[in-house]
C-alpha positions in Angstrom: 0.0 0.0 0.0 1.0 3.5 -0.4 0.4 6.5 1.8 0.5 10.1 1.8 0.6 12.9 4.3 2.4 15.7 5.7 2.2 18.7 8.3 2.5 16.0 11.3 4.3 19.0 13.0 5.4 16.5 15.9 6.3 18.0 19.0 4.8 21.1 17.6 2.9 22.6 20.5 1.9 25.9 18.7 0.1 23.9 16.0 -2.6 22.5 18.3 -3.9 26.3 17.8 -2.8 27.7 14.8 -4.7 24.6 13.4 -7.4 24.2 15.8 -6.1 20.6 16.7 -8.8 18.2 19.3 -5.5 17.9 21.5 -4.9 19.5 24.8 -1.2 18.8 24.7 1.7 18.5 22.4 2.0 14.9 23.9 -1.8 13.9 23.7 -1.4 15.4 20.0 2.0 13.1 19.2 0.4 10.0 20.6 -2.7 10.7 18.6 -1.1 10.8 15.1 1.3 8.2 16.0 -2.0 5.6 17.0 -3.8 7.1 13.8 -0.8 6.4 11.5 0.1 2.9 12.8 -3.7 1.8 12.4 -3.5 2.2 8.8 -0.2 2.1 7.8 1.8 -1.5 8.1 5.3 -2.3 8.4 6.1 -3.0 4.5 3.5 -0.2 3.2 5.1 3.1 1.8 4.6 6.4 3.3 5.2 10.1 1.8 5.4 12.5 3.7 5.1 15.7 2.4 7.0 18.0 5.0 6.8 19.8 8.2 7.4 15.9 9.7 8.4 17.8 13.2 9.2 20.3 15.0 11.5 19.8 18.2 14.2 18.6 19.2 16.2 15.7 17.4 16.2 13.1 19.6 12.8 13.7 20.5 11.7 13.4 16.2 13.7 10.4 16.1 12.0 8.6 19.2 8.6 9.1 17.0 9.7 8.4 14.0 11.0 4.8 15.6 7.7 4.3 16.3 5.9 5.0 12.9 5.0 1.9 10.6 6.0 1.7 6.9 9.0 2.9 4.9 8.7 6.4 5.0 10.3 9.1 2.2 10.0 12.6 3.3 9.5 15.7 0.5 11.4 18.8 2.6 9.0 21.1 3.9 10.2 24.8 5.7 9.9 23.3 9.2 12.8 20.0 7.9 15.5 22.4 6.9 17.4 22.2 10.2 17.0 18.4 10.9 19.8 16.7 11.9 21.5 14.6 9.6 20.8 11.3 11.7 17.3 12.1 11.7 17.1 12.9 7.9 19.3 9.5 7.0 16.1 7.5 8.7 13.9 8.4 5.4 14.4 6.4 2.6 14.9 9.3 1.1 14.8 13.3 1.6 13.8 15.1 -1.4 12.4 19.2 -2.7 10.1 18.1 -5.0 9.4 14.1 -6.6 7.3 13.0 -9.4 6.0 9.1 -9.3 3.8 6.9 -11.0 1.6 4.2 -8.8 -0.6 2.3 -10.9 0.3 4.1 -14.1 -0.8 7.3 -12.4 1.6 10.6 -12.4 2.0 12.0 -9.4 3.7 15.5 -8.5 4.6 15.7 -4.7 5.6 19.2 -2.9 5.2 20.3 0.4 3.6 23.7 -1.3 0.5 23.6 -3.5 1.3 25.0 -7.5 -0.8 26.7 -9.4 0.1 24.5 -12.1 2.3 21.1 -12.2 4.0 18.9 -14.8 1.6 17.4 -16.8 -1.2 18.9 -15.3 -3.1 19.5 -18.4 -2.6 15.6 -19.0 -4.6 13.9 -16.1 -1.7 14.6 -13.7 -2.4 15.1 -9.9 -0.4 16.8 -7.7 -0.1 16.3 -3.6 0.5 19.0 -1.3 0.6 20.5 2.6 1.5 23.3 4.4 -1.9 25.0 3.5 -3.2 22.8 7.0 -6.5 22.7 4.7 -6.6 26.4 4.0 -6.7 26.4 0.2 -8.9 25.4 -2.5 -7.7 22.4 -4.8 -7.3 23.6 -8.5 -7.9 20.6 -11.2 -6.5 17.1 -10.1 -4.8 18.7 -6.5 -5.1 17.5 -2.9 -4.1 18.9 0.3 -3.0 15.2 1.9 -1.9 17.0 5.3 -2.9 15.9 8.4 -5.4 18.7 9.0 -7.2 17.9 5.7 -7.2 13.5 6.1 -8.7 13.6 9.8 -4.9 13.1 11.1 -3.7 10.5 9.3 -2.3 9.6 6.1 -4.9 8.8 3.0 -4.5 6.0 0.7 -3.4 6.2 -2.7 -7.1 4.4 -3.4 -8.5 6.8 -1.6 -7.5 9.9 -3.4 -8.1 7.8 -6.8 -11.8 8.0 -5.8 -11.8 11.7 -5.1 -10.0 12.6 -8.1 
């Protein structure tokens, strides 16, 4: 299986208001997503992540990310830029922007929404965040951050049925 997300923001007290978050704490919030993410997501199933994975200390990112299930490639979002090298060497791998195909389907991923994308014109879709569901999708577009999926990552099947 193949999952999307992004804008975890673990660790990220703040968020819990700037995003109106149902957590009290940053540690009810982190044990939240963490329960959320493992109930869908096994230990072979692939998982991209589209940025802002957390936001706190090192050690602390690298305790959660232990815990996460799947195999887990991260798309840099403004909150990753200062991630330790450890931390970023536990993603498969740690990219700006990626385009794939799953199922014969072209996917653009980016941590920030474009107005346009390669292909886009051609039945293209392209996967965002950051937006923590602020903005409207243009064409074939989805936010996939946590604050737009109900605080876990989607299914590749499910955004085939929405698009």
């Amino acid at each position: 299986m193949k999952y999307f997300t992004s804008d975890t923001h673990f660790g990220h007290a703040n968020i819990i208001q700037y995003s109106d978050r149902p957590w009290d704490s940053v540690e009810e919030m982190d044990e939240g997503l963490i329960a959320n993410w493992n109930a869908r997501v096994r230990k072979g199933d692939e998982v991209y992540h589209l940025g802002d994975f957390a936001f706190c200390r090192s050690n602390r990112a690298e305790e959660i990310f232990d815990r996460l299930n799947g195999q887990i490639f991260l798309l840099e979002g403004n909150h990753d830029r200062r991630m330790r090298k450890s931390m970023r060497e536990r993603f498969i791998w740690v990219k700006q922007r990626e385009e794939i195909r799953v199922n014969g389907q072209k996917i653009v991923l980016s941590h920030y929404a474009m107005r346009t994308w390669n292909q886009s014109h051609r039945g293209s879709w392209q996967l965002y965040g950051h937006s923590h569901d602020s903005l409207p999708p243009i064409g074939l577009q989805m936010d996939v951050g946590v604050d737009a999926q109900n605080y876990m990552p989607i299914s590749f099947e499910e955004i085939r049925a929405v698009m």
